[in-house]
N, C-alpha and C positions, 0 to 999 in steps of 0.2 A: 720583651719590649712592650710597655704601655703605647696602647693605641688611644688615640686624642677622639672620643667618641663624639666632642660638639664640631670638632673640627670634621670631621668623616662625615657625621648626618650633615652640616652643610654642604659638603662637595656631592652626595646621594643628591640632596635636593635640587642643587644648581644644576645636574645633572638632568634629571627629570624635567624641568621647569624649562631649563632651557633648552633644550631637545623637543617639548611637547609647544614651545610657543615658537616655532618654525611657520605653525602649523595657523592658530587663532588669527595674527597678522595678515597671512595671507588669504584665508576665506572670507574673510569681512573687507580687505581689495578687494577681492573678486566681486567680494557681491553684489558692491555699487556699479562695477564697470558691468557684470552682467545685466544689472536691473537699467542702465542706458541703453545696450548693445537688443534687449529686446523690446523698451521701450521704441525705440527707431524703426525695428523689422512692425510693431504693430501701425505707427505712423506712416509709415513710408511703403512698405509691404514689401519692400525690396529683399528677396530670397538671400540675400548676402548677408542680412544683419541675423536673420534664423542662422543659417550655417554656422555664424560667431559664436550667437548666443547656447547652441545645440554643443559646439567644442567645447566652450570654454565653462561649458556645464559640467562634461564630461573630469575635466581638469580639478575642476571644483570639488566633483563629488568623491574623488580622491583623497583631497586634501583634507576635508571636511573627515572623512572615515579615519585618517590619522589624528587627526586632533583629537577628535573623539576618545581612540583605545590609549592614547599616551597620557591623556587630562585626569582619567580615573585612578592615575598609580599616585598622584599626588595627595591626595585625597586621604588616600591608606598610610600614607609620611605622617600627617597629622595627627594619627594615636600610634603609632608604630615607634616612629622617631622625637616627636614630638607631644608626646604626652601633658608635660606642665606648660608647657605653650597653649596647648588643645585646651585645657581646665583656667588657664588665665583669660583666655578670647572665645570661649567657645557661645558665650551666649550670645556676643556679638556676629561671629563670624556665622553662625549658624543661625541667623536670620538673613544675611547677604546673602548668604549660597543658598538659602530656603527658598529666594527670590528669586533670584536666577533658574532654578530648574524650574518652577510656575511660570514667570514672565517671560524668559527665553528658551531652555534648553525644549521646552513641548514645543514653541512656536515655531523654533527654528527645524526644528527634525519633525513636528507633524506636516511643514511643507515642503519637508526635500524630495521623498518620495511623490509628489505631483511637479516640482521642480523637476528629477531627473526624469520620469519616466511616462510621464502626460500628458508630453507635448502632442499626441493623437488623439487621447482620451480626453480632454476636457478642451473646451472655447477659448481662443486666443487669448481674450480678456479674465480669465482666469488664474491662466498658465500667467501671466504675467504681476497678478496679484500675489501670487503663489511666490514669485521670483521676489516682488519685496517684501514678503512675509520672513522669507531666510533670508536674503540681506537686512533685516531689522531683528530678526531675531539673534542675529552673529555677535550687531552692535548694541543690544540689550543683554545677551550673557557678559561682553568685555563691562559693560555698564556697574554690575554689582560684582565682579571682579574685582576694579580699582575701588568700587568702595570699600571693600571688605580691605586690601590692600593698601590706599588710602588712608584708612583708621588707623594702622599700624605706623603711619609716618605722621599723624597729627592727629591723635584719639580726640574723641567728641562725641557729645550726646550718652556718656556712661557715666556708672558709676562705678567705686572700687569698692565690693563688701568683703566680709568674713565669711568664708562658708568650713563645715567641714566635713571632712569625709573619712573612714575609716578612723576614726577617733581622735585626727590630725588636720589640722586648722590650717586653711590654705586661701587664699588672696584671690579673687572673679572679678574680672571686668561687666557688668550687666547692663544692659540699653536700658536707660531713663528715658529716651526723648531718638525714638526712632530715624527720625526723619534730620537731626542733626548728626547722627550717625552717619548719614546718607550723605549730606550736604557740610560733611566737616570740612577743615579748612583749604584741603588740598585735593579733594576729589574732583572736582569739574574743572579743573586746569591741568590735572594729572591727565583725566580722561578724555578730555582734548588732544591733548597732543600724543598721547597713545592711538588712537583714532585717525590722528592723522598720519601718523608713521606706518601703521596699517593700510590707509591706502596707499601710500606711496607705494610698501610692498605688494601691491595686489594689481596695479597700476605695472609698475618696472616688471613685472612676472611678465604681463600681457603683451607688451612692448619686445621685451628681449625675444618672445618666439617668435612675434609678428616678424621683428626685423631678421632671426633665422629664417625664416621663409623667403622674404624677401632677396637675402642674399644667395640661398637654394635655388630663385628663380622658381616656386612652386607657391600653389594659392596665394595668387600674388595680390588680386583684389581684394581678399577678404583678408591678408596681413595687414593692405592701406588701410580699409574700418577699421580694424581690431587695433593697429599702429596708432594711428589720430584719435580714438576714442578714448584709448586709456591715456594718451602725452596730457589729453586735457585736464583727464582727474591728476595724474599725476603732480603737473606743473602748478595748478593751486596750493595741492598737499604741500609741494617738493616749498611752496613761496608761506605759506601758514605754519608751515612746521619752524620757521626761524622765528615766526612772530610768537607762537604758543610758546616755542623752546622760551624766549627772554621772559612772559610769563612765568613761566615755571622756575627759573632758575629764582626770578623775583621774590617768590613765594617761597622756594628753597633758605634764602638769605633771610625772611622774616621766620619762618620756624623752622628750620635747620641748619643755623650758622654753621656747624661743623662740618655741614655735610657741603656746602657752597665753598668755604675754604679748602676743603678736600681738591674737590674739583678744582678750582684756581692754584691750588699750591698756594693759597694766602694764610702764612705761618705767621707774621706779624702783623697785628691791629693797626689800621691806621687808612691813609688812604691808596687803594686797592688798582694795580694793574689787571688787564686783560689778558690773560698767560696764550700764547700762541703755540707756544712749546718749548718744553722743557722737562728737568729730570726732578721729582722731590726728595729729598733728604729730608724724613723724618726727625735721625737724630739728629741732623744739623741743625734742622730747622729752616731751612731754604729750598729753594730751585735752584739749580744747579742748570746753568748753560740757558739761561731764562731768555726767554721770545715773546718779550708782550708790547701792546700799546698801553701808554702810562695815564693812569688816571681814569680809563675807559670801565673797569668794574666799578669804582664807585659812582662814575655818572649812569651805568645802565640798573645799576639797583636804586641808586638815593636822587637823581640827577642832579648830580655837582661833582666836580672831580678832586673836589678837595674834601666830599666827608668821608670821615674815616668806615670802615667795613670792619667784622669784627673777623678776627683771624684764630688758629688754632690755639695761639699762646691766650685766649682768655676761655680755653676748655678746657676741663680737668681730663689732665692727659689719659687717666684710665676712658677716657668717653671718647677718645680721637678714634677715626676710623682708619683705617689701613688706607694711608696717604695716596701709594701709586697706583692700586688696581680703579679707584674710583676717577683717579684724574688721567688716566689715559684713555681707560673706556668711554668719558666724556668727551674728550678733544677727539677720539674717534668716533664718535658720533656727528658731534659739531661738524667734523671736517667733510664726513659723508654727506650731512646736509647741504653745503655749499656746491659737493657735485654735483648732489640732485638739480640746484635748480640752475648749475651750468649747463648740464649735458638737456632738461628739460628746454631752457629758453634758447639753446644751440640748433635744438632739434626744431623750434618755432620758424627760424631765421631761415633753416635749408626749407625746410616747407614753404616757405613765402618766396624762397630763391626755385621753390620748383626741384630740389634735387636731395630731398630728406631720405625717396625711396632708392635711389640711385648712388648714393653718395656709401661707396664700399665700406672705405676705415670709419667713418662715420657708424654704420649701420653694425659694426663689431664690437665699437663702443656700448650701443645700447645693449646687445646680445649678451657682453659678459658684466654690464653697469646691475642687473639683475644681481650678484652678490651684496652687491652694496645696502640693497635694502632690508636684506636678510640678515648683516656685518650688523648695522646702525641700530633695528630693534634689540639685538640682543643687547649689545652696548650698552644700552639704554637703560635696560633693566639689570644689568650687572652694575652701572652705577649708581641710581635709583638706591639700590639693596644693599651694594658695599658701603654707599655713602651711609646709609643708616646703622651700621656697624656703629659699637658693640651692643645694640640694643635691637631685638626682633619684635618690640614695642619701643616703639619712640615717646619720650617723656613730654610733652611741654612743657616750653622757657615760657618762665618765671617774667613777665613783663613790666614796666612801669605805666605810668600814665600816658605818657605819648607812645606809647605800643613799643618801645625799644627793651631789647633787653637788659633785665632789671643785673648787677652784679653784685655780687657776694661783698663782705670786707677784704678779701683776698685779690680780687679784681677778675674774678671768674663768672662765667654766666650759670645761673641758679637753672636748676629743671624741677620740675612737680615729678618729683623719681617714683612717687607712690602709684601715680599713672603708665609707668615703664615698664618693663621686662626684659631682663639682660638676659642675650642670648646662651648663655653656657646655662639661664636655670630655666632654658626652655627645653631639654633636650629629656629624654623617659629616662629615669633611675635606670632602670632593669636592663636597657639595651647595652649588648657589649661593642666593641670598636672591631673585634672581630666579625663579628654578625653584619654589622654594617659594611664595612668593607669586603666580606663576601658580594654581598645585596649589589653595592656600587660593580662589581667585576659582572654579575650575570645581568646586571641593569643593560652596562655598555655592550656587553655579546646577545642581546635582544633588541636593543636598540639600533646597534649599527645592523640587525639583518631587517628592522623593518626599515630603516632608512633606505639598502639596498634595495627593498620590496619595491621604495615610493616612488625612487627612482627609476626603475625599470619599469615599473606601470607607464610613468609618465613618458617615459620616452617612448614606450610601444606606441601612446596615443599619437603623442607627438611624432613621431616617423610614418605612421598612417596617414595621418594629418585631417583637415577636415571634410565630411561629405557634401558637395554641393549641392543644395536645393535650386532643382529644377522646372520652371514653368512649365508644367504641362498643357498642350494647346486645347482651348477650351474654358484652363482655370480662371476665373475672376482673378482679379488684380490689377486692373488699369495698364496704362500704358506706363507707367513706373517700374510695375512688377515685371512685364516683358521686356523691359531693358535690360534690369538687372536681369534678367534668367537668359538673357543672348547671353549677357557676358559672361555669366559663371559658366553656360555651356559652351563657349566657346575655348574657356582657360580650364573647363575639363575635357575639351577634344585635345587641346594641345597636346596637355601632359598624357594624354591617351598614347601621342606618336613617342611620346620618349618615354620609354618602357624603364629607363631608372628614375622616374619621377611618383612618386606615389599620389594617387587620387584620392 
């Protein structure tokens, strides 16, 4: 039996990619709520936002190490699996990712070791420099990620030459004009809302242990900081992320009709429902058991609900992308959004009523609402990538004058294919479908033991829980800081008398 080699190296890849981006999401959350959680302990001097900041460092520096050993196997796909992909982008891609380890990967890792471990060894005001040195360095590597990223959904700033090599003449992408590389059509709307979906998961991480505690009845104070501080970032992200999502889809609709029709299930041209849910039929060519409001996609891309939107029937069917993995991952993402900023603005309301910490079902909600944000980035990027399907370089449409796509004599929309790379001639001659499909089985039996690792690290921290900083009598800190150090040592004497409560 023939094994399908473009088909294998993509499931390796998804594989890798989506397994290693568990990981990026949630340290660059983290690293805005830590750089508040210590900004506040330097303001305030109150011992409770140290303890936060000191856990949730810990927590970090974990997550940060995973992301780390899984980011590097991707990397080795690139000439391994990806060969004539690697020789079509490499001059591009290889100044993004040049960027990346200059502008963040040194930034971000030459301050984690004063991050994790310095908080005795250097000046409050340091340690805290140091804290947004690796939160901006987290959000400066996602930076030339999506651009490198980016380029492949709306190339810009290249050129296509001849080059050849081994006495065989083959096709390079080359940067002309750097900096519209950088700044091509879809990067800083992409990297917006990537960023924001990030904190939300770094935000809901914080939230769902704060509120396990709280329902533990253990570090109860420092759950309320650590609870209220992240809802904040959270409930922006959770209310931005709907405003960047209709950006993006916007942008989607001007240079990836196929991939926006995907997502809606919009088979016929014309003017365009909001699909709420439903099943697609490719070969039918419809939704099947369809749940929309009428008229609502053409007013949120054109505003008017009567112009038409261009649908699958004006793609040349070989460019269609695989209809239902891209329009379910996206209504599952959408849908997640709308929990966010329920169970966010839900959580506002009990705080204002006084009973946000108290409020049981409530407080299990948020504890297990922590999947959701981990559910929605993946999503995100399985639609993103499926929607761009069957091209792992996206072509640009063919335009007219008023910026609409330009169509054929046939009634189809044109692409500049000379700028594209279809994915089945991105894959290495030489690799077999066996090889690969070995690689995929020891992948997932490496994977799931270091998944097991991250988790059981996490929860040793987490069932320890955190150390209370204690005002020592004598220490400076005003009468702020002696408040807080009654109350942390009086909710570390408690938990002292209940011997199954961990201090």
């Amino acid at each position: 039996m023939d094994l399908d080699v473009v088909l294998l190296s993509r499931i390796q890849f998804a594989l890798t990619i989506m397994f290693h981006y568990l990981f990026p999401p949630l340290t660059i959350g983290m690293g805005v709520v830590l750089v508040y959680l210590e900004s506040m302990y330097f303001v305030t001097k109150e011992p409770v936002y140290e303890t936060a900041a000191k856990f949730w460092t810990s927590l970090f520096a974990v997550s940060f190490a995973m992301g780390v050993a899984t980011g590097i196997v991707m990397e080795f796909q690139f000439g391994t699996n990806w060969a004539n992909y690697s020789r079509f982008v490499g001059d591009v891609f290889g100044s993004a990712l040049a960027a990346e380890g200059v502008f963040a990967f040194f930034l971000e890792s030459g301050f984690l070791a004063v991050l994790v471990f310095g908080w005795d060894k250097v000046s409050p005001i340091f340690h805290l420099f140091a804290t947004c040195m690796v939160a901006m360095g987290s959000i400066f590597s996602s930076v030339w990620i999506i651009v490198a990223n980016s380029w492949q959904q709306t190339p810009a700033g290249h050129r296509i030459v001849e080059r050849v090599m081994n006495g065989q003449p083959y096709m390079r992408a080359e940067v002309a004009d750097f900096w519209a590389v950088v700044f091509n059509p879809s990067t800083v709307i992409r990297l917006t809302h990537t960023l924001i979906g990030a904190f939300i998961l770094g935000s809901f991480f914080i939230m769902s242990i704060s509120a396990w505690y709280l329902l533990q009845r253990k570090h109860e104070e420092f759950a309320r900081r650590s609870l209220v501080g992240a809802l904040v970032f959270a409930t922006l992200a959770s209310i931005l992320a709907a405003v960047t999502g209709h950006t993006n889809a916007s942008m989607v609709a001007r240079q990836q009709p196929a991939k926006l029709a995907a997502f809606e299930g919009h088979f016929v041209t014309g003017p365009a429902d909001l699909s709420l849910a439903g099943i697609p039929d490719a070969e039918a060519r419809e939704l099947r058991m369809k749940v929309a409001v009428p008229g609502m996609l053409s007013w949120l891309v054109k505003g008017d609900t009567k112009a038409p939107v261009i649908g699958l029937d004006k793609i040349p069917r070989e460019y269609w992308p695989p209809v239902a993995v891209p329009f379910f991952s996206y209504h599952l993402m959408v849908g997640l959004g709308m929990f966010f900023i329920g169970v966010t603005l839900s959580a506002w309301f009990l705080l204002w009523r006084g009973q946000l910490f108290t409020l049981r079902p409530f407080l299990w909600v948020v504890v297990v609402s922590v999947l959701g944000p981990f559910v929605a980035n993946e999503a995100g990027w399985v639609s993103a990538e499926v929607g761009r399907q069957p091209w792992v370089v996206h072509p640009n449409v063919i335009r007219d004058a008023a910026g609409e796509p330009l169509l054929d004599a046939a009634g189809m929309v044109q692409y500049q294919l000379s700028e594209g790379l279809l994915t089945r001639r991105g894959v290495s001659p030489s690799v077999k479908g066996g090889e690969v499909l070995a690689s995929i089985v020891l992948f997932s039996l490496i994977y799931g033991l270091l998944f097991w690792i991250w988790l059981y690290v996490l929860n040793d921290k987490i069932q320890k829980g955190p150390k209370p900083v204690v005002i020592q009598p004598g220490k400076p800190g005003g009468w702020l800081a002696s408040t807080a150090g009654r109350t942390l040592h009086n909710e570390s004497m408690s938990e002292a008398k209940d011997p199954g409560v961990s201090s």
